[in-house]
MMTF fields as JSON, N, C-alpha, C and O atoms, coordinates in Angstrom:
{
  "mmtfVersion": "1.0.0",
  "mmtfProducer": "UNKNOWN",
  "numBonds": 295,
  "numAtoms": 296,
  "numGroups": 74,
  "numChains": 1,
  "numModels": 1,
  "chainsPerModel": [1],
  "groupsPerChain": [74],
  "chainIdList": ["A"],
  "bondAtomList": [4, 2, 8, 6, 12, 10, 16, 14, 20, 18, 24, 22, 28, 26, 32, 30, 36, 34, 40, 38, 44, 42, 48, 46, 52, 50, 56, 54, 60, 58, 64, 62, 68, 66, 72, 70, 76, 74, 80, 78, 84, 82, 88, 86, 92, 90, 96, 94, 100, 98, 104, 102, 108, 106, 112, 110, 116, 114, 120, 118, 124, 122, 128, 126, 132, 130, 136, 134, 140, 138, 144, 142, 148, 146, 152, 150, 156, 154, 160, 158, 164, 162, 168, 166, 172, 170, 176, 174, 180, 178, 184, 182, 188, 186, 192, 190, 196, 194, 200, 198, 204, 202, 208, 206, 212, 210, 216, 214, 220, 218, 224, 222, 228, 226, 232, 230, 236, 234, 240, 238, 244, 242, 248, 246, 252, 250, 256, 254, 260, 258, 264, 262, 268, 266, 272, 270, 276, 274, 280, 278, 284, 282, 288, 286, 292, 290],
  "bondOrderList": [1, 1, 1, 1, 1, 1, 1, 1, 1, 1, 1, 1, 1, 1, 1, 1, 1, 1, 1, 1, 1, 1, 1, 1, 1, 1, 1, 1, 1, 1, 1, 1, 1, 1, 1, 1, 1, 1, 1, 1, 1, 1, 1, 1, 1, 1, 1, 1, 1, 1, 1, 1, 1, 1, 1, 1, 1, 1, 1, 1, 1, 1, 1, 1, 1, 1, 1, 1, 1, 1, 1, 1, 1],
  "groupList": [{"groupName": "UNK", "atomNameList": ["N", "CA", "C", "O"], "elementList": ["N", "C", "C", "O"], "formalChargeList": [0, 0, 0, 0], "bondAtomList": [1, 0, 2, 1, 3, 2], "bondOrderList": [1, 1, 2], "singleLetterCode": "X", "chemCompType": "L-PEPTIDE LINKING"}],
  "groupTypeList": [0, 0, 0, 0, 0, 0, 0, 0, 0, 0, 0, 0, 0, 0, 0, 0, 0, 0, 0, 0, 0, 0, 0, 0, 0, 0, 0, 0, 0, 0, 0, 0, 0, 0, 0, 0, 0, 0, 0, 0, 0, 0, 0, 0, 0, 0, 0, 0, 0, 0, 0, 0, 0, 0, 0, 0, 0, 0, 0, 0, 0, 0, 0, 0, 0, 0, 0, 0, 0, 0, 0, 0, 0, 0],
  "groupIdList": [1, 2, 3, 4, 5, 6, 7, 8, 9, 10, 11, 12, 13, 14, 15, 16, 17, 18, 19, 20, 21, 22, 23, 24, 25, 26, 27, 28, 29, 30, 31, 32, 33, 34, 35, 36, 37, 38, 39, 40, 41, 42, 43, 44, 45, 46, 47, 48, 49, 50, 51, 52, 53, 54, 55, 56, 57, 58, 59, 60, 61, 62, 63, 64, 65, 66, 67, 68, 69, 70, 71, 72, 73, 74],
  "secStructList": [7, 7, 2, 2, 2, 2, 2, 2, 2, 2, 2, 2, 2, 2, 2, 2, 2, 2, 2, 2, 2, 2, 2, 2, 2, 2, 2, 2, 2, 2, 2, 2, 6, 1, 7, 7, 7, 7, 6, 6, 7, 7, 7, 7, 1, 7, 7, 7, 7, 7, 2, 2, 2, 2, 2, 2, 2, 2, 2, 2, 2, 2, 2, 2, 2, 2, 2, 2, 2, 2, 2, 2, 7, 7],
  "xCoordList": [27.608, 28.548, 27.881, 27.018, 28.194, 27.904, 28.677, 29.859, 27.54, 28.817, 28.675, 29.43, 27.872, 27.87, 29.362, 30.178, 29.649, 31.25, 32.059, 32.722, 32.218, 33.006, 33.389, 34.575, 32.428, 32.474, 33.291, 34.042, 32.861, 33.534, 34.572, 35.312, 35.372, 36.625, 37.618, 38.668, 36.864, 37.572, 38.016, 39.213, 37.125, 37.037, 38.397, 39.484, 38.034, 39.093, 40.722, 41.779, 40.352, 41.964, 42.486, 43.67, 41.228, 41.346, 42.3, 43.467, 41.289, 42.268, 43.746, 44.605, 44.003, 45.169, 46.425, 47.622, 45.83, 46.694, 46.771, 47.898, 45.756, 46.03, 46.879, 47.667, 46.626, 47.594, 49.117, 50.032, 49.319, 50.969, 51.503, 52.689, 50.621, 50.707, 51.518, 52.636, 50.414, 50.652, 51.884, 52.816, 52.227, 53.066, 54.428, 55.531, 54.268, 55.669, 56.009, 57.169, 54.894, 55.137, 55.697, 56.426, 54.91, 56.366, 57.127, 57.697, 57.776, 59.411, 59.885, 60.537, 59.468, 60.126, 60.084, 61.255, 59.234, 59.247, 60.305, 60.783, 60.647, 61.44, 62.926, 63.979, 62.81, 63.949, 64.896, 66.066, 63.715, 64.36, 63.937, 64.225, 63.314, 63.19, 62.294, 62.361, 61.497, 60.607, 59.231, 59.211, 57.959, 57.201, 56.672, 57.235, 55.631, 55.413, 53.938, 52.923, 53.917, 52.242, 51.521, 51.84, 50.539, 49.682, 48.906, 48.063, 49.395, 48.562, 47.584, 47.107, 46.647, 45.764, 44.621, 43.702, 44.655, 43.877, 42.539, 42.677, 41.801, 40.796, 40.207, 40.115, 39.871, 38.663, 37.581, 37.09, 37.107, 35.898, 34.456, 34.699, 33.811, 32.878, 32.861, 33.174, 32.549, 31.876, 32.538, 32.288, 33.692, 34.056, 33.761, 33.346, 33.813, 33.447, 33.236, 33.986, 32.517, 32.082, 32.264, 32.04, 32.563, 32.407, 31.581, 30.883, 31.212, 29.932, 29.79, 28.756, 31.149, 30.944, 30.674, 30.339, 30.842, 30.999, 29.532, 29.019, 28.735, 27.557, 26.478, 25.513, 26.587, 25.891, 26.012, 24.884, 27.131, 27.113, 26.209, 25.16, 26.363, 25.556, 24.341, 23.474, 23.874, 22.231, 22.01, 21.497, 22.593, 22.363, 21.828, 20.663, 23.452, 23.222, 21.804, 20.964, 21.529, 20.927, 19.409, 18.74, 18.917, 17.602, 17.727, 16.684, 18.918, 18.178, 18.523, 18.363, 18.965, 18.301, 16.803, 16.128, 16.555, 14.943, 14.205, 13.349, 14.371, 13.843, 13.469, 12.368, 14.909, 14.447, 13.874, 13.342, 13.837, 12.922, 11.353, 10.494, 11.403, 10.003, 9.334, 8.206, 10.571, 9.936, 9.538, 8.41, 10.55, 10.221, 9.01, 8.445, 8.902, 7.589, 6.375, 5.266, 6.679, 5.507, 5.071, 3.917, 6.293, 5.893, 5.429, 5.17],
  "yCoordList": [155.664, 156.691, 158.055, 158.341, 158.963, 160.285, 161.062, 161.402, 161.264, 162.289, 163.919, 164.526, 164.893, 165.476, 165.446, 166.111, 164.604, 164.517, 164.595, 165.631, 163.783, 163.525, 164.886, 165.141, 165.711, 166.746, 167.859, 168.744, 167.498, 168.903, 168.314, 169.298, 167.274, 166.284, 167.314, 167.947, 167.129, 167.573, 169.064, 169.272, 170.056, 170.92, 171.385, 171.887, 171.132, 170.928, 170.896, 171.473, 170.105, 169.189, 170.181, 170.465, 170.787, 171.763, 173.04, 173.37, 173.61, 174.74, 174.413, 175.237, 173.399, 173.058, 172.945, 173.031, 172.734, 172.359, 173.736, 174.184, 174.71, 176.085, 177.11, 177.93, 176.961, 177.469, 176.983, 177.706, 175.819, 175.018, 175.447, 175.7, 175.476, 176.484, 178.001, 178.458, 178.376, 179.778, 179.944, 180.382, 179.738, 180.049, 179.288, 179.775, 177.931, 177.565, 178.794, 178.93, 179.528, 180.302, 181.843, 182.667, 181.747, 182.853, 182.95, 184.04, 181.558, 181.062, 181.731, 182.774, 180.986, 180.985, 182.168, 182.449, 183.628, 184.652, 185.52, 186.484, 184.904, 186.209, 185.251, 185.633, 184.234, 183.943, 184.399, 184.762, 184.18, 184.392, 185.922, 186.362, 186.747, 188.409, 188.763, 189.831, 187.893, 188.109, 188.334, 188.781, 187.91, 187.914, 186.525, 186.279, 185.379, 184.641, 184.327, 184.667, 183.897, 183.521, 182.658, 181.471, 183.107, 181.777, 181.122, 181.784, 179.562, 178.857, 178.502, 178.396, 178.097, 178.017, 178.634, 178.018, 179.838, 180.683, 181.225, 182.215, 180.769, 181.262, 182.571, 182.701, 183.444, 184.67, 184.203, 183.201, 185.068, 184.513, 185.811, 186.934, 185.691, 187.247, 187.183, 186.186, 188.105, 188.856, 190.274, 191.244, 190.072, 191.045, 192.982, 193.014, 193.69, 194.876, 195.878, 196.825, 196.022, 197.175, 198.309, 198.813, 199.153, 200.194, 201.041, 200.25, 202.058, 202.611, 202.482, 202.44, 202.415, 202.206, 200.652, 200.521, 199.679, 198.168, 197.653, 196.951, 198.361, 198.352, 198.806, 198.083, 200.025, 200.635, 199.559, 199.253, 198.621, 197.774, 197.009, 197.065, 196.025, 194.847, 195.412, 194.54, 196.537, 197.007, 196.374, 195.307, 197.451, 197.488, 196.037, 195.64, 195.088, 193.854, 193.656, 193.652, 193.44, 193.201, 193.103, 192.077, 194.438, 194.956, 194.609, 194.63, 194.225, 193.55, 192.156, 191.604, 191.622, 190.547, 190.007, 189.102, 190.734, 190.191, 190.756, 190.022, 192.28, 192.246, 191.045, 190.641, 190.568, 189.686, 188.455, 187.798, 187.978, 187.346, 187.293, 186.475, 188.391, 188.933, 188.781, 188.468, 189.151, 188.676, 188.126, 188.144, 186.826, 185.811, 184.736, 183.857, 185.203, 184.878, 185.37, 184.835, 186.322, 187.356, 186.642, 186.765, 185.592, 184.869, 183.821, 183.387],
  "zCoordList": [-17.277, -17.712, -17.567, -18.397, -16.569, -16.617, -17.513, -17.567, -18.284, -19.255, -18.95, -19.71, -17.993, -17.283, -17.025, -17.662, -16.021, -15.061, -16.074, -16.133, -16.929, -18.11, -18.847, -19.057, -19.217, -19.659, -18.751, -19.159, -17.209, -16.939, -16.671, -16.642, -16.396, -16.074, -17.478, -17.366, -18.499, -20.172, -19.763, -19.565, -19.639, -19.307, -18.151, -18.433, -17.269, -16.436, -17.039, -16.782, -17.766, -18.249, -19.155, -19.339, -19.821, -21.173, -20.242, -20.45, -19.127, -18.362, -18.191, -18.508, -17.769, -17.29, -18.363, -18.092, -19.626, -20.601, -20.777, -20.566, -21.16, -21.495, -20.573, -21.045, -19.279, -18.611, -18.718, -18.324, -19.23, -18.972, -20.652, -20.864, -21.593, -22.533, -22.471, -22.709, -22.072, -21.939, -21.049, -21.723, -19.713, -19.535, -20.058, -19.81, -20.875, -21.452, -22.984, -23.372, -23.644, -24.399, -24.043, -24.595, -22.764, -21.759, -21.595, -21.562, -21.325, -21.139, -22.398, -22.436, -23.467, -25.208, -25.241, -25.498, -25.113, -24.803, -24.427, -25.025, -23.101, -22.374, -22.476, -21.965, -23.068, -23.571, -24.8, -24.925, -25.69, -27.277, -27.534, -28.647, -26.672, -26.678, -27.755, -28.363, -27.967, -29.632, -28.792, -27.645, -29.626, -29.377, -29.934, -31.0, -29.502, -30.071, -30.671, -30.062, -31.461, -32.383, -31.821, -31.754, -31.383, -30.656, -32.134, -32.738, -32.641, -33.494, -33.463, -34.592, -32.332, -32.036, -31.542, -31.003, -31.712, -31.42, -32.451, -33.17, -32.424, -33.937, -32.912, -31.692, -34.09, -33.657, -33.553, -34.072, -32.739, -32.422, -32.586, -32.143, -32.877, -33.025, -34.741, -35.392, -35.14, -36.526, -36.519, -35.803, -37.783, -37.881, -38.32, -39.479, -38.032, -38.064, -38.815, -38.58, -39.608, -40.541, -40.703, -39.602, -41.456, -41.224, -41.857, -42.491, -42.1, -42.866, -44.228, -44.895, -44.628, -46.12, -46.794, -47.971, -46.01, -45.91, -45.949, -46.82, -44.348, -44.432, -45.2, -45.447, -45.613, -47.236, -48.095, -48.483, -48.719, -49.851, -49.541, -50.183, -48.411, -47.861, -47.608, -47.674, -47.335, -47.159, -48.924, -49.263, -49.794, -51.261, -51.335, -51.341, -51.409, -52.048, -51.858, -52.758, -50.215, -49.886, -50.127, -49.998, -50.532, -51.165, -52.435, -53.088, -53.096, -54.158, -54.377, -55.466, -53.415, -53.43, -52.934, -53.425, -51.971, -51.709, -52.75, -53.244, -53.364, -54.605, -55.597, -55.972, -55.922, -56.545, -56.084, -56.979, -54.969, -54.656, -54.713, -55.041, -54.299, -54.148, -55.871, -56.251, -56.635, -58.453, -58.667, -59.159, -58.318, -58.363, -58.008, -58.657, -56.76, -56.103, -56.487, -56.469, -56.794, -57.888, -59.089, -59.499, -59.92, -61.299, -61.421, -62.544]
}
C-alpha cells in the first residue's frame, strides 16, 4: 500500500469536490440573487491586534513570568 499515492489520489478528489462545490453554490447564487454562506470554511491565521489589544497581552504577560520567576525564586 503506497500511501504517498493514496494521499495525493485524496487530494485530488478533495479539488474536485471543491470545485463542483463552488460552482453548484454559484448556481444557488445567481439564482436566488442572495449571497450564500460557505459552512465549511474555518479561518485560518491568528487574528489581528491592534495596539491597544497588544499593550494588555504585553502587561498580562510580564506578569505572568513575574510571577514565575517568584516562584522559582521560593
Amino acid at each position: 500500500m503506497d500511501l504517498y499515492k493514496t494521499i495525493q489520489e485524496l487530494y485530488t478528489e478533495k479539488e474536485k469536490l471543491e470545485r463542483v462545490i463552488s460552482s453548484l453554490e454559484e448556481l444557488q447564487r445567481t439564482a436566488t440573487g442572495m449571497a450564500v454562506v460557505s459552512l465549511g470554511g474555518k479561518r485560518r491565521g491568528r487574528k489581528s491586534m491592534n495596539a491597544k489589544e497588544r499593550q494588555e497581552v504585553s502587561e498580562r504577560m510580564k506578569r505572568y513570568w513575574a510571577n514565575r520567576r517568584k516562584q522559582r525564586a521560593e
